[in-house]
N, CA, C and O atoms as a GROMACS GRO file, in nm:
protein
  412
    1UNK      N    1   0.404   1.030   0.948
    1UNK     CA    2   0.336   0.994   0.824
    1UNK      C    3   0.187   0.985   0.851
    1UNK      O    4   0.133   0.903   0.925
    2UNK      N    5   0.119   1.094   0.772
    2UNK     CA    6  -0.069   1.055   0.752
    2UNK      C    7  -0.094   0.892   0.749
    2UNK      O    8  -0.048   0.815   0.665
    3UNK      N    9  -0.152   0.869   0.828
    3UNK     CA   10  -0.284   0.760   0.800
    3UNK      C   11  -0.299   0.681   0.646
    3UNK      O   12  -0.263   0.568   0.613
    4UNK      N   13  -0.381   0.815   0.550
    4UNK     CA   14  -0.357   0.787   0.440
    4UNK      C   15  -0.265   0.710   0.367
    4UNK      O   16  -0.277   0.597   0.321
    5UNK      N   17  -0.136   0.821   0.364
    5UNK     CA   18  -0.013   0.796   0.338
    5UNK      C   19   0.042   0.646   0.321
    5UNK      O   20   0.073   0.578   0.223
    6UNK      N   21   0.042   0.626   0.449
    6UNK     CA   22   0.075   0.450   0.469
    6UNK      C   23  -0.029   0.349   0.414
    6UNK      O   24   0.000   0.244   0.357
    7UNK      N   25  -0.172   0.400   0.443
    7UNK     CA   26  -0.284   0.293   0.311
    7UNK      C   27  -0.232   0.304   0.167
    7UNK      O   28  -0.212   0.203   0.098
    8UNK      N   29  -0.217   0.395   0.136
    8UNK     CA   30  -0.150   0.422  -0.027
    8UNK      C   31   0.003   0.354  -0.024
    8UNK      O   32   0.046   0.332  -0.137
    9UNK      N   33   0.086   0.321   0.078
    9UNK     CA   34   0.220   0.298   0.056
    9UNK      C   35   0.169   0.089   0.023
    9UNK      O   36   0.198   0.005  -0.062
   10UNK      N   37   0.061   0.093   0.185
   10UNK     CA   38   0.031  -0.060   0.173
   10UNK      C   39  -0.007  -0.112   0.053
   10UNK      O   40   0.063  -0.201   0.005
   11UNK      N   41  -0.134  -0.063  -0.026
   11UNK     CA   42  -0.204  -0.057  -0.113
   11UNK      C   43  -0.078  -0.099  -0.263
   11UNK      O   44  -0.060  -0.208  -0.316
   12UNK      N   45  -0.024   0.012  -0.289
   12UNK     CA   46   0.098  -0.014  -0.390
   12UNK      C   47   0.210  -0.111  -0.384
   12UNK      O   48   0.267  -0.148  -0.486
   13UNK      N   49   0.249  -0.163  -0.238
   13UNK     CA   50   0.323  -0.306  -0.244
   13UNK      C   51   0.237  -0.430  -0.294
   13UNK      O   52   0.273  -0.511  -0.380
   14UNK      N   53   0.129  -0.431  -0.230
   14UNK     CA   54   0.031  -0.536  -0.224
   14UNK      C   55   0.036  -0.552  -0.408
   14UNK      O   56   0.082  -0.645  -0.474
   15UNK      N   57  -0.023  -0.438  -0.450
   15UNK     CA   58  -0.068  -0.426  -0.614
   15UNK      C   59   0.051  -0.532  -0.667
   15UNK      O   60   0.050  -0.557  -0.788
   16UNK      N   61   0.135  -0.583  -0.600
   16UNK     CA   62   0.238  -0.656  -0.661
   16UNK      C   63   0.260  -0.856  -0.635
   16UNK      O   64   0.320  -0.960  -0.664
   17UNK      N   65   0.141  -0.781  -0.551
   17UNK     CA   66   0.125  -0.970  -0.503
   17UNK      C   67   0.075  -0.957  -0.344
   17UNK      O   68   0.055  -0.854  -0.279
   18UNK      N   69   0.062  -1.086  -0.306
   18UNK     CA   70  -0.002  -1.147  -0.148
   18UNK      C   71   0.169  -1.125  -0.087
   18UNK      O   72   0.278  -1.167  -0.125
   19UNK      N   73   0.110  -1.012   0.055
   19UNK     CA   74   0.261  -1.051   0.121
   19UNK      C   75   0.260  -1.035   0.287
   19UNK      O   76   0.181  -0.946   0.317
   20UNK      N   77   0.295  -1.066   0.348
   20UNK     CA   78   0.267  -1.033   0.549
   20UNK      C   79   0.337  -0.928   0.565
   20UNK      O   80   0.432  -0.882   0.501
   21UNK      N   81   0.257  -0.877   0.698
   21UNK     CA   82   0.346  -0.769   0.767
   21UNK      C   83   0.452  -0.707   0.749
   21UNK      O   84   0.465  -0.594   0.702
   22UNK      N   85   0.565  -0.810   0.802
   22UNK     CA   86   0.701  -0.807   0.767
   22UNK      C   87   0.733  -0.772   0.648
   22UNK      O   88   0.806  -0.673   0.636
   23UNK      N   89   0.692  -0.834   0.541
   23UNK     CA   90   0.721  -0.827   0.405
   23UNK      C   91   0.688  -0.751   0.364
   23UNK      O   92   0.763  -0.713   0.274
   24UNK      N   93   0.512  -0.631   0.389
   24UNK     CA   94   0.506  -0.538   0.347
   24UNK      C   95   0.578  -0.446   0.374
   24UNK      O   96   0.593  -0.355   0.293
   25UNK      N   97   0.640  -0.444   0.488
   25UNK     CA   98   0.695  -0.326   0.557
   25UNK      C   99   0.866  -0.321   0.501
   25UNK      O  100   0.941  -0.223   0.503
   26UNK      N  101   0.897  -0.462   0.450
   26UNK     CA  102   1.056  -0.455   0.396
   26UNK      C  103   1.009  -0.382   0.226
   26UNK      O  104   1.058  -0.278   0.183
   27UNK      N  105   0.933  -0.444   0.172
   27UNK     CA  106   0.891  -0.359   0.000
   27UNK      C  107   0.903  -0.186   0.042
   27UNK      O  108   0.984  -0.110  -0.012
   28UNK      N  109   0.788  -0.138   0.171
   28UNK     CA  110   0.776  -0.053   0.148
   28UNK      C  111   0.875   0.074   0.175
   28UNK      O  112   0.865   0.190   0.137
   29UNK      N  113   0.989   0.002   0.265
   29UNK     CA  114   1.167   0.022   0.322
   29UNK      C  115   1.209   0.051   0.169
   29UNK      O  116   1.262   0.161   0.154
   30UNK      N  117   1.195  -0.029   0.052
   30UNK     CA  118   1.282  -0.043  -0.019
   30UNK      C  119   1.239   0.034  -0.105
   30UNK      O  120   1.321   0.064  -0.191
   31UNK      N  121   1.076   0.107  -0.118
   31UNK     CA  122   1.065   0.218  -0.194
   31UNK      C  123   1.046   0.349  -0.168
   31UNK      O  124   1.022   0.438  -0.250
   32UNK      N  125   1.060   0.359  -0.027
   32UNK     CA  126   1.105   0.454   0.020
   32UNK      C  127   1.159   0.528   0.098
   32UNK      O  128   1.148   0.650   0.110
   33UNK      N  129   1.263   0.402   0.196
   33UNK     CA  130   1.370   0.444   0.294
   33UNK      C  131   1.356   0.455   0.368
   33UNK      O  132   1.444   0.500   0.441
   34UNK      N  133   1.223   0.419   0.417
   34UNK     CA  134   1.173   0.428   0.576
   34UNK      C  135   1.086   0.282   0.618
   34UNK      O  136   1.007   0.229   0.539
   35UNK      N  137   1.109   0.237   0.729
   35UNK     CA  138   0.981   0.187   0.776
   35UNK      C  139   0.899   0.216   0.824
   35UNK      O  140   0.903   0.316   0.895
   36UNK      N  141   0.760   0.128   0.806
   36UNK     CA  142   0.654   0.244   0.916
   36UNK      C  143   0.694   0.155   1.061
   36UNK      O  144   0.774   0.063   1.080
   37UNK      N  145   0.610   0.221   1.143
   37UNK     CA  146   0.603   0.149   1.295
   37UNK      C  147   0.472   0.056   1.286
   37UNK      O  148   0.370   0.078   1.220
   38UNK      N  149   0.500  -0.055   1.370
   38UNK     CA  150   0.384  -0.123   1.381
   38UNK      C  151   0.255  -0.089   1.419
   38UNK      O  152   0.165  -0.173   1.407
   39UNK      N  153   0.228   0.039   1.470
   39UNK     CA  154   0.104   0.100   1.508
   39UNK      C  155   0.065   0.161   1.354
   39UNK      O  156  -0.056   0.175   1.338
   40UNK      N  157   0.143   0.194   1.252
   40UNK     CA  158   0.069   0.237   1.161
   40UNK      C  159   0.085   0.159   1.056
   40UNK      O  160   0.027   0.189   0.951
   41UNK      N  161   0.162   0.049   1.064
   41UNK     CA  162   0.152  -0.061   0.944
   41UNK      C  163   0.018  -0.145   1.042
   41UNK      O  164  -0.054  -0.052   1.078
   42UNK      N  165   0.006  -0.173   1.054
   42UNK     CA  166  -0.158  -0.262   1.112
   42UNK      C  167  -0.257  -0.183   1.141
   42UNK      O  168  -0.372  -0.212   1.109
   43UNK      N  169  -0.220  -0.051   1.219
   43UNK     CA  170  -0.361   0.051   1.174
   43UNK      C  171  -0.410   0.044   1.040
   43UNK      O  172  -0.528   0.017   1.017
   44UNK      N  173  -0.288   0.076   0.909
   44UNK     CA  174  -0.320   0.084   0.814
   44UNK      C  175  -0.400  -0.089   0.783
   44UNK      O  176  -0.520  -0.113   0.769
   45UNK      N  177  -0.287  -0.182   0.780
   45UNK     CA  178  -0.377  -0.325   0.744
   45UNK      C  179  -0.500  -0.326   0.756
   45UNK      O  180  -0.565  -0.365   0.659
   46UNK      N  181  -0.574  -0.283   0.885
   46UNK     CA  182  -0.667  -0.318   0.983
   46UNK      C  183  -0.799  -0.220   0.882
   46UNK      O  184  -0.903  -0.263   0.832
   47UNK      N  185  -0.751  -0.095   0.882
   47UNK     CA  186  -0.853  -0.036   0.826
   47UNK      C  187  -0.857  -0.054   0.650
   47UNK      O  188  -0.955  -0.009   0.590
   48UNK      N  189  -0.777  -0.102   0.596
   48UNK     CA  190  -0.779  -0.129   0.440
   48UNK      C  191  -0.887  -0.268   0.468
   48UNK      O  192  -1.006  -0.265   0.437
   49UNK      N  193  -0.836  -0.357   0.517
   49UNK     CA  194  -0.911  -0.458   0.562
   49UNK      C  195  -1.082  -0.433   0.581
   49UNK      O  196  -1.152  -0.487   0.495
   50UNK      N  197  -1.154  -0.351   0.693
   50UNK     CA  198  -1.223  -0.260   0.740
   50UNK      C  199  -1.314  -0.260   0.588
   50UNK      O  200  -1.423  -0.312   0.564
   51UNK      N  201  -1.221  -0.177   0.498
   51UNK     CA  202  -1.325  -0.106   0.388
   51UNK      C  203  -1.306  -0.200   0.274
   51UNK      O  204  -1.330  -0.151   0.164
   52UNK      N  205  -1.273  -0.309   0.276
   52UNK     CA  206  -1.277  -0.425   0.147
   52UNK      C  207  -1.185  -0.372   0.063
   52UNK      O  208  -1.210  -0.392  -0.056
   53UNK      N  209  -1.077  -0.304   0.091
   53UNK     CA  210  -0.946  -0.295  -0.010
   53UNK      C  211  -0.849  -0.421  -0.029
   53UNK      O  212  -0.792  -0.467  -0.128
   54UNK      N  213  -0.858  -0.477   0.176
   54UNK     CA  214  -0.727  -0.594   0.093
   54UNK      C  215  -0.788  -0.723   0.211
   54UNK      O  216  -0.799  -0.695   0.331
   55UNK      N  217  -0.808  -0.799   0.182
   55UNK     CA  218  -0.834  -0.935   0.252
   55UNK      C  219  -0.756  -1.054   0.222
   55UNK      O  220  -0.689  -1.076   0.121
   56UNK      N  221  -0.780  -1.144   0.347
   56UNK     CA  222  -0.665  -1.219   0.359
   56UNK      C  223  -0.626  -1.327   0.206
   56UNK      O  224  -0.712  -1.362   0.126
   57UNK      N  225  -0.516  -1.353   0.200
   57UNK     CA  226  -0.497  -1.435   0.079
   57UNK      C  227  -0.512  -1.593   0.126
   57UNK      O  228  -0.503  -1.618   0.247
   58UNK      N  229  -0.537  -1.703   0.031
   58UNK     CA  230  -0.552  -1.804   0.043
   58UNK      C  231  -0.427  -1.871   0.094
   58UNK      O  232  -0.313  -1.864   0.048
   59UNK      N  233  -0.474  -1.941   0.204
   59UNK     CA  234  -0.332  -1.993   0.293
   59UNK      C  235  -0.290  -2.115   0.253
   59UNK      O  236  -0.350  -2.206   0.310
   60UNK      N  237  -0.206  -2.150   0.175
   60UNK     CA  238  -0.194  -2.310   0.152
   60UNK      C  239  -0.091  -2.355   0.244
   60UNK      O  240  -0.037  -2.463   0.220
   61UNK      N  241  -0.056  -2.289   0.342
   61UNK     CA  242   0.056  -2.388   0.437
   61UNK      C  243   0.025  -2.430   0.515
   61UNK      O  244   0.116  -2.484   0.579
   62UNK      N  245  -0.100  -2.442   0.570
   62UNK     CA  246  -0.189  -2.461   0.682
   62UNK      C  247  -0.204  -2.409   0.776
   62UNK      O  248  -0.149  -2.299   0.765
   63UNK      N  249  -0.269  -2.425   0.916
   63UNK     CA  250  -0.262  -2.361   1.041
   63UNK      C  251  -0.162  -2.268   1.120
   63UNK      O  252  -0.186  -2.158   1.169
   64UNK      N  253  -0.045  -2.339   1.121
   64UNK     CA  254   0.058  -2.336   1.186
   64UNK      C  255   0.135  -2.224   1.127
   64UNK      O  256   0.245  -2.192   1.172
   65UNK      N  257   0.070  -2.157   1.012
   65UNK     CA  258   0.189  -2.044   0.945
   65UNK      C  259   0.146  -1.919   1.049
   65UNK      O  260   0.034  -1.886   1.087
   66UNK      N  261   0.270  -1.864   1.079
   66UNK     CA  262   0.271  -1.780   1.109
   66UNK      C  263   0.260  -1.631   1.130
   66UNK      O  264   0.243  -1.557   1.227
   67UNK      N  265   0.275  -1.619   1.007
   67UNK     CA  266   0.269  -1.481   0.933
   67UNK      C  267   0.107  -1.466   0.848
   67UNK      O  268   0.085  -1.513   0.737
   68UNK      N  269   0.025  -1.402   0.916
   68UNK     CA  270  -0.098  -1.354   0.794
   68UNK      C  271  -0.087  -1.309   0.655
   68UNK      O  272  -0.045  -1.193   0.657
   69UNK      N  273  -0.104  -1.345   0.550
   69UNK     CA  274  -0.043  -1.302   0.437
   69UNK      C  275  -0.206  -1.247   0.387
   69UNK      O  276  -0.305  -1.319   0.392
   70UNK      N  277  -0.204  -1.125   0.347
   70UNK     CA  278  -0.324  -1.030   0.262
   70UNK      C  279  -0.280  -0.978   0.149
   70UNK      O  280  -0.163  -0.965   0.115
   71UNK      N  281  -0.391  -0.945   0.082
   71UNK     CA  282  -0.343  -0.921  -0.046
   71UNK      C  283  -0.440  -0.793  -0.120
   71UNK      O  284  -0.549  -0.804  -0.063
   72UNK      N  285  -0.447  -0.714  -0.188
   72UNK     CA  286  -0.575  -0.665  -0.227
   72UNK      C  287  -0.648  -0.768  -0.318
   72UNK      O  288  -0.624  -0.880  -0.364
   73UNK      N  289  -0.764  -0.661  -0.322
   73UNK     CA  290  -0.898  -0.681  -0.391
   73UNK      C  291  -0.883  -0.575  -0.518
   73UNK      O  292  -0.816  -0.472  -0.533
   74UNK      N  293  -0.962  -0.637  -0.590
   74UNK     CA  294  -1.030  -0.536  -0.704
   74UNK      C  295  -1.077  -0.416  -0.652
   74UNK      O  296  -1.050  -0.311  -0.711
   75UNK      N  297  -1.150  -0.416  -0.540
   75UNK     CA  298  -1.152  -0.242  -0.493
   75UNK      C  299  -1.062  -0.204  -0.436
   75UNK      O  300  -1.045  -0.083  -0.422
   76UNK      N  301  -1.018  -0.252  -0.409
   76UNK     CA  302  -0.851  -0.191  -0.330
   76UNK      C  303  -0.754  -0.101  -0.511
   76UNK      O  304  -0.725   0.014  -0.540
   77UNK      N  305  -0.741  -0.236  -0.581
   77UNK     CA  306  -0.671  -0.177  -0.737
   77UNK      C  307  -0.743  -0.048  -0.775
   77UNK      O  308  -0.678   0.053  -0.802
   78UNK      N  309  -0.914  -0.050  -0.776
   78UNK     CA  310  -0.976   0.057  -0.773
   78UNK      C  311  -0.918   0.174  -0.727
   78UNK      O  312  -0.848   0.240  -0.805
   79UNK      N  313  -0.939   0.221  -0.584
   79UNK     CA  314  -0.893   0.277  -0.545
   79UNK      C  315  -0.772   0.310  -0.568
   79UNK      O  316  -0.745   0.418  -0.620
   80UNK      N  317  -0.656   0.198  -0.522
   80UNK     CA  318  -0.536   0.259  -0.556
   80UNK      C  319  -0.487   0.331  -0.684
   80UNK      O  320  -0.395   0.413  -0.678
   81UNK      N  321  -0.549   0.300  -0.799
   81UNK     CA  322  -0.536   0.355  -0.928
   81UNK      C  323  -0.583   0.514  -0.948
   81UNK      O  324  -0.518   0.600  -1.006
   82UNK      N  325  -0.730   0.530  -0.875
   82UNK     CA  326  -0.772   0.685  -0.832
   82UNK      C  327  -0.675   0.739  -0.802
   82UNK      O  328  -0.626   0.832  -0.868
   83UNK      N  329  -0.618   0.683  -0.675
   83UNK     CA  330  -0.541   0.794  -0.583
   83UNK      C  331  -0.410   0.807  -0.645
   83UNK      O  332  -0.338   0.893  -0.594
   84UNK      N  333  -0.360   0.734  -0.753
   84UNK     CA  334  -0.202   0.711  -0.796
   84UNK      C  335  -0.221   0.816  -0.898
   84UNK      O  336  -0.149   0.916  -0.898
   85UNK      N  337  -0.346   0.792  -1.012
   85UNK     CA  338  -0.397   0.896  -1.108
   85UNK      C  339  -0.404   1.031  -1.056
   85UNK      O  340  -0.360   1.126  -1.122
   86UNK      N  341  -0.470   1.052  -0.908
   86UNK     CA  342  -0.510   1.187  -0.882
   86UNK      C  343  -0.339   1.265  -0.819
   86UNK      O  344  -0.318   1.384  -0.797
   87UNK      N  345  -0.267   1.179  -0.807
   87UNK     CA  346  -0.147   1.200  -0.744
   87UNK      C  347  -0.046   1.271  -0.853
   87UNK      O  348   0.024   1.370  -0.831
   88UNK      N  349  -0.058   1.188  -0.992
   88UNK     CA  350   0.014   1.197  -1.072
   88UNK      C  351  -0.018   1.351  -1.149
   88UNK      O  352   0.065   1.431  -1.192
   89UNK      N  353  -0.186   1.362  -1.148
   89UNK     CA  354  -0.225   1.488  -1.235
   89UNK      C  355  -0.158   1.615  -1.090
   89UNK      O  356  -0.159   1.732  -1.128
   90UNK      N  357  -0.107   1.595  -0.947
   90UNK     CA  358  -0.099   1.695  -0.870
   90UNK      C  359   0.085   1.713  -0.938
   90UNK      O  360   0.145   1.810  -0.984
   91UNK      N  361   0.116   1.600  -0.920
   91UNK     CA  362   0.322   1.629  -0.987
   91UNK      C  363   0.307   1.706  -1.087
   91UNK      O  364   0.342   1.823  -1.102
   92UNK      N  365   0.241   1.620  -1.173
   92UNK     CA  366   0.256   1.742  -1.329
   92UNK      C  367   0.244   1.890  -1.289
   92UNK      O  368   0.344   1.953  -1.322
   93UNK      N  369   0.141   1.972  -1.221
   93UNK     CA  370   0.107   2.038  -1.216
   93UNK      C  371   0.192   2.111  -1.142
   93UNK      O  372   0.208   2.229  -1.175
   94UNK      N  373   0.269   2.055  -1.021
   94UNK     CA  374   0.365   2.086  -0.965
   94UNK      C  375   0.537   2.131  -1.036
   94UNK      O  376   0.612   2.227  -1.017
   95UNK      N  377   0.545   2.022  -1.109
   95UNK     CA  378   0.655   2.007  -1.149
   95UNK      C  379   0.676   2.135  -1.294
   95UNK      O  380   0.769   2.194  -1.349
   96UNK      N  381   0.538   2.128  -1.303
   96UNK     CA  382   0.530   2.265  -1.429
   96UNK      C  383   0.548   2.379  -1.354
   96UNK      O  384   0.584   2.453  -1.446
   97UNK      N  385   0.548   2.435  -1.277
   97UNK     CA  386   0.519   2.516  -1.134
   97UNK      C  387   0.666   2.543  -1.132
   97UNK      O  388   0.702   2.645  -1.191
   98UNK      N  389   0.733   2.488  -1.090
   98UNK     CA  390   0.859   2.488  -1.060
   98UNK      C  391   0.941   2.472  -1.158
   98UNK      O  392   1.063   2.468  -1.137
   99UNK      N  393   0.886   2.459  -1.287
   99UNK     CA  394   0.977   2.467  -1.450
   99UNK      C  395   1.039   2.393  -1.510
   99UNK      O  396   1.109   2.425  -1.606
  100UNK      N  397   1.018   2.222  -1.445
  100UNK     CA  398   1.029   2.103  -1.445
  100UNK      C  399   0.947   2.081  -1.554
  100UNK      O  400   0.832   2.119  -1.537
  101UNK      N  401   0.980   2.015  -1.693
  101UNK     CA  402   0.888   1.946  -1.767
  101UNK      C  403   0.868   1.786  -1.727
  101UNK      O  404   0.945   1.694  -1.753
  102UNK      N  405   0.753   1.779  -1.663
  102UNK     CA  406   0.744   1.599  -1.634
  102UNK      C  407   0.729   1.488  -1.750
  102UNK      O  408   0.635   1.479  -1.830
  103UNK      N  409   0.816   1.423  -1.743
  103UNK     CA  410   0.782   1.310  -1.874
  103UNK      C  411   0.631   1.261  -1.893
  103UNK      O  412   0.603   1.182  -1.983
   0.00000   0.00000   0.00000
């Protein structure tokens, strides 16, 4: 899986709320049958993080929690909305291609 790929997979769980590692990686199992590996679920974290897409969420359990919980930003929704839009005008175009009328 691209780099990309997995920022756009992170990006679209998140769009659903504050969630850790673990948790992103079970959403993103459940929408699309795979997990990533930990080198590219925290590459990805690390660099969404990096460019102000998703920063950490407010911790109310205190110190001792274990799990980092992040969440996006408004430029992160930004973005993710571009790339979901620019994604969607490539299906149509595809799916007309192949004689598929897309809803």
């Amino acid at each position: 899986m691209h780099s990309n790929d997995a920022q756009m997979l992170v990006l679209t769980v998140l769009a659903d709320g504050p969630r850790h590692g673990y948790a992103i990686n079970t959403a993103i199992e459940e929408l699309t049958g795979r997990r990533l590996g930990p080198g590219s679920l925290y590459g990805a974290l690390s660099r969404l993080e990096g460019r102000g897409l998703i920063q950490p969420a407010n911790q109310t359990t205190g110190p001792q929690e274990r799990h980092r919980t992040v969440q996006i930003t408004d430029a992160g929704r930004d973005q993710l909305r571009a790339e979901l839009q620019q994604m969607a005008r490539i299906s149509a175009v595809g799916l007309r291609a192949l004689g598929i009328n897309p809803a």
